[in-house]
Kinemage of the C-alpha trace (Angstrom):
@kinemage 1
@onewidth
@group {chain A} dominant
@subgroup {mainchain}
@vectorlist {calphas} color= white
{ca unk a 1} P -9.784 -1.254 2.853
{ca unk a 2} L -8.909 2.211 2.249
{ca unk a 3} L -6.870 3.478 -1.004
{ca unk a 4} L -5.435 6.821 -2.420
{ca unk a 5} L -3.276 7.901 -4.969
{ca unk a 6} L 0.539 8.519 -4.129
{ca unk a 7} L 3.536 9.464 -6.818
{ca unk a 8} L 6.963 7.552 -6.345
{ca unk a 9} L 9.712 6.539 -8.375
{ca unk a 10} L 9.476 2.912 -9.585
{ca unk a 11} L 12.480 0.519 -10.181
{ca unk a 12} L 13.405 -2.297 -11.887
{ca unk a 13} L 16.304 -4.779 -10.791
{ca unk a 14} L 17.753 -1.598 -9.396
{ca unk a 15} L 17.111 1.164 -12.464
{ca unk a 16} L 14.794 3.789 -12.001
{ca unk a 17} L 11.995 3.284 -14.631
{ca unk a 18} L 10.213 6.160 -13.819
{ca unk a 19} L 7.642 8.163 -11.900
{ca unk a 20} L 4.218 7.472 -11.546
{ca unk a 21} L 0.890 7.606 -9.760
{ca unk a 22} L 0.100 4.852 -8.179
{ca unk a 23} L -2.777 3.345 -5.911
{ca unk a 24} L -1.759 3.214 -2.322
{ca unk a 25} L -4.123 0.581 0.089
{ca unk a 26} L -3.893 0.161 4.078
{ca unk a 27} L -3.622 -2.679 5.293
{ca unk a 28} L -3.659 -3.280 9.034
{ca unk a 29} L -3.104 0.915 9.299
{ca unk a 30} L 0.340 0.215 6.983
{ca unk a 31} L 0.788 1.496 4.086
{ca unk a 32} L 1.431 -0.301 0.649
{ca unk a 33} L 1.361 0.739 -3.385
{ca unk a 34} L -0.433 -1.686 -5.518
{ca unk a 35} L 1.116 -3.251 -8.599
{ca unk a 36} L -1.358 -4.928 -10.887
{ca unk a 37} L -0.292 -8.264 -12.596
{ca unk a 38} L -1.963 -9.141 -15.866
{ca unk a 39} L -5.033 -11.583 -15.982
{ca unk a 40} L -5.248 -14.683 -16.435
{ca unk a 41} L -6.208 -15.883 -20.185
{ca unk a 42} L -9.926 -16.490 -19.543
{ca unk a 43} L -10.010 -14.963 -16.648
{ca unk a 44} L -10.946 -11.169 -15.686
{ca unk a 45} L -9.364 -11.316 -12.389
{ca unk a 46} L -5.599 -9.911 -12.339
{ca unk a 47} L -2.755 -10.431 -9.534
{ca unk a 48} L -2.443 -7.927 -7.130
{ca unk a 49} L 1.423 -7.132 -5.932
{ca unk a 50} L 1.619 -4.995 -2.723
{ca unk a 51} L 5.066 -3.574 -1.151
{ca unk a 52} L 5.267 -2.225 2.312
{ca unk a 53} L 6.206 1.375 2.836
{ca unk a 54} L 7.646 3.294 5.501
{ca unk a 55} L 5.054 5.747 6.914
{ca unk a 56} L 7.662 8.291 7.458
{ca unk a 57} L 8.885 8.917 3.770
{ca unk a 58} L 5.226 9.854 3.092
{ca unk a 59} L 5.294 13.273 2.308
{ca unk a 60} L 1.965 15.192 1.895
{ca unk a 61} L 0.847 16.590 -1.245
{ca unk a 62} L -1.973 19.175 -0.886
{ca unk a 63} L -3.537 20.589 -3.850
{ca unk a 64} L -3.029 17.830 -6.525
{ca unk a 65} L -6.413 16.444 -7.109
{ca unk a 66} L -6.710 12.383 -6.694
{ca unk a 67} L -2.331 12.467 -5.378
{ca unk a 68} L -2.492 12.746 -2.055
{ca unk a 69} L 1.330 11.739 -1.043
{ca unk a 70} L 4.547 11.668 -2.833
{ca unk a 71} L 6.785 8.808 -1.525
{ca unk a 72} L 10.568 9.849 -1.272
{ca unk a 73} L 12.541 7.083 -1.937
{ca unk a 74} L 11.524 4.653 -5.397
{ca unk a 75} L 9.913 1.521 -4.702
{ca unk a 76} L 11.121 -1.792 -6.465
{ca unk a 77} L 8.631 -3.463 -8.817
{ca unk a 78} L 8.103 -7.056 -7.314
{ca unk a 79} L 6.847 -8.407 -10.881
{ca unk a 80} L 8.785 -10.859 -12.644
{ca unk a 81} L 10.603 -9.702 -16.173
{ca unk a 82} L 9.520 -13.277 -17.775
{ca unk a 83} L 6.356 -14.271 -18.057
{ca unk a 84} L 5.293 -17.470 -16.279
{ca unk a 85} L 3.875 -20.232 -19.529
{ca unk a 86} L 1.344 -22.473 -18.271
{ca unk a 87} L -0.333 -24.818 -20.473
{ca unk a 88} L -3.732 -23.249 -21.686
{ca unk a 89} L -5.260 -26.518 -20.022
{ca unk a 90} L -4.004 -25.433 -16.526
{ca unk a 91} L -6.391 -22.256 -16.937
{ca unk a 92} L -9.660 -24.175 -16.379
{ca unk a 93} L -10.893 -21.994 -13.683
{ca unk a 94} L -10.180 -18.192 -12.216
């Protein structure tokens, strides 16, 4: 799978949170930015949240290192605001 490094505008339930450099993975020649979940207690392994984008608001960003693309419209943060509880017991295994 191949990955780069794009800037975009993030949101949250609608409100801009900010602008940052994100990891950017194809997958069947589509684009998608990665959000990163937190692990697991016990575990090392952490949730992986991808959003489609649009090819076309890809905009090409030569000269900045690592960012390769800037995306031009902000992409909404699938994560949840409250935190799932599980019982510690449910965390047996990854």
């Amino acid at each position: 799978m191949n990955s780069t490094v794009i800037r975009c505008l993030v949101s949250r339930a609608g409100s801009i949170v900010g602008l940052f450099n994100m990891d950017m993975v194809f997958v069947s020649e589509n684009p998608h930015v990665v959000f990163e979940g937190k692990a697991k207690p016990g575990c090392g392994e952490k949730s992986v949240h991808l959003v489609a984008l649009d090819p076309d608001l890809l905009e090409p960003l030569p000269g900045l290192g690592e960012i390769t693309f800037l995306y031009r419209v902000p992409v909404e943060d699938p994560r949840s605001f409250t935190p799932t509880y599980v019982p510690v017991s449910s965390y047996s295994s990854c």
